[in-house]
N, C-alpha and C positions, 0 to 999 in steps of 0.2 A: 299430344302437342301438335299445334297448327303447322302446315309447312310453309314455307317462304318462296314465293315466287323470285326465281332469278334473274328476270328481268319483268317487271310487273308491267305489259301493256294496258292492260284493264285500266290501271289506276288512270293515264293517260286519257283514256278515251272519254272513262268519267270527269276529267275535267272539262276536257273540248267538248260532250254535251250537245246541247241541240246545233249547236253553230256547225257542227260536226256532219248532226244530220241534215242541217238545211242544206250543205254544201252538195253533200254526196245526192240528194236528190233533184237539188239544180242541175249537175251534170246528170243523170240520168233524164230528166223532161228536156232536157235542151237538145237529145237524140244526137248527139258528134260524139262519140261513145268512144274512138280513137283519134287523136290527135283536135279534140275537140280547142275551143278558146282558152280552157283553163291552163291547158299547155304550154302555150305561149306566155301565158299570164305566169304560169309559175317557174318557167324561163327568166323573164325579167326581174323576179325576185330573186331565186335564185342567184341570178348574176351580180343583182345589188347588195347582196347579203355578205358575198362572199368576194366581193369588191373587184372584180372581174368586168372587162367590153360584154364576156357571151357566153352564156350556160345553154347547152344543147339537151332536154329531158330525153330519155332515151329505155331501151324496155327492161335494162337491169345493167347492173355495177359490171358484169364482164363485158357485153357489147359496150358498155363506155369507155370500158380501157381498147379493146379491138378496136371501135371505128378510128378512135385519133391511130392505133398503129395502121391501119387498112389509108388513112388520108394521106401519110407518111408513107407509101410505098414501104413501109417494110415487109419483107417478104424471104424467099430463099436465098441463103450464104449473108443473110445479119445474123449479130447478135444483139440481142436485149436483156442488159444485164438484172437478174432479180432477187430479190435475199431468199435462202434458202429459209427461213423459216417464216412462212408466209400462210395465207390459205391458198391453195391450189388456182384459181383464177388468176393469180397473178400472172403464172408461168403457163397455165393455160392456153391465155389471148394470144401469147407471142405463138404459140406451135400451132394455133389456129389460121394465124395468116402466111405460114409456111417456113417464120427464122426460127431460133434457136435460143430459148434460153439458157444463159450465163450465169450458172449461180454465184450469190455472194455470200459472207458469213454476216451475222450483225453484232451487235455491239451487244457484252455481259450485261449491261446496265440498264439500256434504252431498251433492247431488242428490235430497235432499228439498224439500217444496212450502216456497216461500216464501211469508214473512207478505205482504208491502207488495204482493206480485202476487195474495196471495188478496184484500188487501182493495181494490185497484184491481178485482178481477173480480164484486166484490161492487157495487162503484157502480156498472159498467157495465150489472149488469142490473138494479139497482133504476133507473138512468135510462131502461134502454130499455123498463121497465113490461110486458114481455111476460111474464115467468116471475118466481114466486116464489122467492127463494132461502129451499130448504131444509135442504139436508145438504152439512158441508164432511169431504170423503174423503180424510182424509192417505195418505201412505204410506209404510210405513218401508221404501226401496229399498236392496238389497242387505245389507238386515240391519242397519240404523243406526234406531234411533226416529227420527219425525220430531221438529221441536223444539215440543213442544210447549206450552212454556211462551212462545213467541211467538206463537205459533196460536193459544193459548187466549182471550186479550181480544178479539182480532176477531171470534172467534167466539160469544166471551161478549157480547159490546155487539149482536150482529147478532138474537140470540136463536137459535141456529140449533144443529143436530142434528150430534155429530161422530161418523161412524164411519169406525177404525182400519181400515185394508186391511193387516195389519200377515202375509201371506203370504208374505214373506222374512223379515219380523223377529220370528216368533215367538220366546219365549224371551230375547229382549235385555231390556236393563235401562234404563230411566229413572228419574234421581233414584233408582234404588232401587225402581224398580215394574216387573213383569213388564209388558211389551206383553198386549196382551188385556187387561188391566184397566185398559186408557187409556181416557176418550173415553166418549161414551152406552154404546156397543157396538164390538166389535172382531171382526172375523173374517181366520179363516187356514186355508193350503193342505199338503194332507198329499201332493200331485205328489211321487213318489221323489226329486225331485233337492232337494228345500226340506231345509233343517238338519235337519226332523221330518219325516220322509215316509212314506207307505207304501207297499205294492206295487203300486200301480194308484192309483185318483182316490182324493178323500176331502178332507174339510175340518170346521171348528168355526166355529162364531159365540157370542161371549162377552159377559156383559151382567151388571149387577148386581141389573138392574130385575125383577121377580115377575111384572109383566104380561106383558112383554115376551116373558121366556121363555116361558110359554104359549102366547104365538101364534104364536111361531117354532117349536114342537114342532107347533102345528094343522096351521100351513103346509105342513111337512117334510114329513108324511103326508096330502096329500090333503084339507089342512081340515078333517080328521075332528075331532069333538067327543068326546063321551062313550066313542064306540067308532067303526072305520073305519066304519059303514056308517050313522055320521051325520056328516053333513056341514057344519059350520056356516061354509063360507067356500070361496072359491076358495084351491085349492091347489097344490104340486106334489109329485112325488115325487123325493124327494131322499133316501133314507134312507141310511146308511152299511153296508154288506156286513161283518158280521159276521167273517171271516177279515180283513181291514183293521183293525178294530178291536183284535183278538187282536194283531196285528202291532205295534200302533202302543204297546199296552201295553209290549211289552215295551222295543220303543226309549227310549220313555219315562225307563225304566230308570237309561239309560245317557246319557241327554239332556244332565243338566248337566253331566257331565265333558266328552262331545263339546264342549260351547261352552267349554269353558277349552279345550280340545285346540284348537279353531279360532281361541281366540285368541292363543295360541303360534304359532299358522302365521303369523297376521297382523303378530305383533310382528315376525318372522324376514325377513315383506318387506319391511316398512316403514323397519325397520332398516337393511336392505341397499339398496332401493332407494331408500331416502328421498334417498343420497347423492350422486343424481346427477341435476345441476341438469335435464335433460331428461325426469326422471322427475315426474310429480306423483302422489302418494300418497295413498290416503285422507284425511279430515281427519273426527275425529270432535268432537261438540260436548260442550261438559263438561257431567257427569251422565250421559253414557250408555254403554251396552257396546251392542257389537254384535253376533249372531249370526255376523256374515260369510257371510252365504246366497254371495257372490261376493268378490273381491278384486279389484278395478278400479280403475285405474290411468287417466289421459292420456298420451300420447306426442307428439311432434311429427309422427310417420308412424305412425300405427297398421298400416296393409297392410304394409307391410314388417316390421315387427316379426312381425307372423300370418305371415307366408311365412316370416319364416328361424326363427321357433319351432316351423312345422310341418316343415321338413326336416330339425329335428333331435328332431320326436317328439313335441313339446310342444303341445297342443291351446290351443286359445284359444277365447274368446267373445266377441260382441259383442250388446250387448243395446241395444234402442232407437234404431238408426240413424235412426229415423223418427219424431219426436214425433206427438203423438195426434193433433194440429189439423192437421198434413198427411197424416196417416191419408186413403185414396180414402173408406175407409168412415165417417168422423166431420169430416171439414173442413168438411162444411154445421153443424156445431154450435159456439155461442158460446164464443168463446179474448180471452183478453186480448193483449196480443205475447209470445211466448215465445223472447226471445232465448238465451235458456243452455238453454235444451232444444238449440235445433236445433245452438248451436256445441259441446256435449257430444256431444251424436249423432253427431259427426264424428271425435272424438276418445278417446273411451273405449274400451277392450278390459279382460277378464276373465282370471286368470289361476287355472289348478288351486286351487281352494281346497275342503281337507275335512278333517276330524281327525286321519285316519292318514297322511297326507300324511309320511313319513319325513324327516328333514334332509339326508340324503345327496340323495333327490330333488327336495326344493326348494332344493339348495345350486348343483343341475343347470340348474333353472328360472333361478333368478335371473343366474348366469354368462352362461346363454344370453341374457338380456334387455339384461344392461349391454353384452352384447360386442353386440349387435342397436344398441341406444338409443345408447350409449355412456355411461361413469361418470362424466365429467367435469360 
């Protein structure tokens, strides 16, 4: 029996086709090989796509979150608060510029950050007086907005900086608003396997503000001011590779039809497997689309489901077995309790999800799953 690609890139590429490779060879004869014209060009897309003033391309999804907190002076004795079940960059960038992340718990349903645990994590450290709370870092996990119309009064009453880690959920919708135009600032990752990827790293940071972007263009290069070889700031090098850029234009392209295509896959399983009481299925909150960066499911036995959908070909994932606050490398940093992190960690698996995802092959998928799970 044939296996099933989990996230089928190929199929992709074979669509995009020559346009694909004209692209990628324009930018290589045009010799600006970093930071070349296609950059800027797919900045302004970007930014129009996702209905934003300023998308800054940048060399990957965690320097996107970094540079806006590094613009933002956040630094030693902040907090920035971030849900404990996340991927590791989230919580990363903030210890990278020297604050401290704040774990939050998220919600059984969304496996987005909840309100009532961000604003318990918010009293804990205004009582425990050591760190200022700065920046609250939603995240839209597996391609769901966070909710942000719950989020936003805690965060509004607290005074406090929100940026979007929105790296699976670029492209979804709230209320009718592209992600990246959520929040102060919003940044996302262009990893092959994200809904919008490119061949290798690469990432945007998105902002409405005129300052903001300025300093997030200093940073990306070096602090450069006027020209590189003035400096007006500590910086880093992050810039985005030219052939990446070319790439990512032309995905772009074809970007919104992909997210109807993925949401056809998603209806097909939720439909099917919605029907069986052992199955728990996404839950999305109204007002929003999802990208579907994954389709993740609970099971009663997750390892068993993985064992018999790998002997019959069927790849799986599990993502976050481990929340961040029992992370070796972050459990010395302040957490609120995070009980639905850790019993989701237990429980969650991934299943094939990408636009050309065929019905014949997900009709295979899901068979395999009820006859694993059972349908009753």
């Amino acid at each position: 029996m044939s296996s099933i690609a989990f996230i089928d890139l190929q199929a992709q590429r074979r669509r995009l086709g020559a346009s694909l490779s004209r692209a990628i060879e324009a930018a290589v004869e045009g010799g600006q090989w970093i930071m070349g014209p296609q950059v800027h060009e797919l900045e302004e897309k970007l930014a129009e796509f996702a209905g934003v003033k300023h998308a800054l391309a940048c060399a990957n999804g965690t320097d996107a979150l970094m540079l806006v907190l590094r613009a933002w002076n956040v630094g030693p004795g902040d907090a920035v608060f971030v849900p404990a079940f996340t991927f590791a960059a989230s919580a990363e960038v903030v210890a990278l510029v020297g604050a401290e992340p704040v774990f939050v718990d998220v919600l059984a349903d969304t496996y987005n950050m909840d309100p009532a645990s961000l604003d318990a994590a918010i009293a804990m450290v205004k009582r425990d007086g050591r760190l200022t709370p700065r920046v609250v870092m939603p995240v839209d996990l597996f391609g769901q907005p966070a909710d942000y119309e719950a989020l936003q009064p805690v965060i509004s009453r607290e005074k406090l900086l929100m940026l979007c880690d929105t790296a699976q959920g670029f492209g979804a919708l709230w209320h009718g608003r592209r992600t990246g135009s959520l929040g102060d600032a919003a940044a996302t990752s262009f990893f092959p396997a994200k809904p919008l990827g490119c061949y290798g790293d690469g990432g945007a940071s998105f902002t409405n503000d005129d300052d903001l972007i300025e300093l997030l263009r200093s940073i990306r290069n070096h602090g450069q001011g006027v020209d590189k070889y003035e400096n007006v700031r500590i910086g880093v090098n992050s810039r985005l590779d030219t052939i990446q850029a070319a790439i990512l234009i032309e995905k772009l392209k074809v970007f919104p039809e992909e997210i109807e295509l993925r949401e056809k896959v998603a209806q097909r399983y939720s439909k099917a497997l919605g029907q069986s009481n052992s199955i728990r299925v996404p839950h999305l909150i109204a007002g929003a689309r999802s990208t579907w960066a994954q389709y993740t499911i609970q099971v009663p036995d997750r390892d068993a489901l993985a064992a018999d959908l790998k002997d019959k070909g069927i790849p799986t994932a599990i993502y976050y077995p481990i929340p961040m606050n029992a992370q070796k490398g972050y459990s010395h940093y302040p957490s609120v309790p995070v009980p639905v992190s850790t019993e989701i960690g237990k429980k969650v698996i991934s299943l094939p999800m990408h636009p050309y995802l065929d019905e014949a092959t997900q009709n295979r998928i899901i068979e395999a799953v009820l006859e694993s799970v059972g349908s009753a």
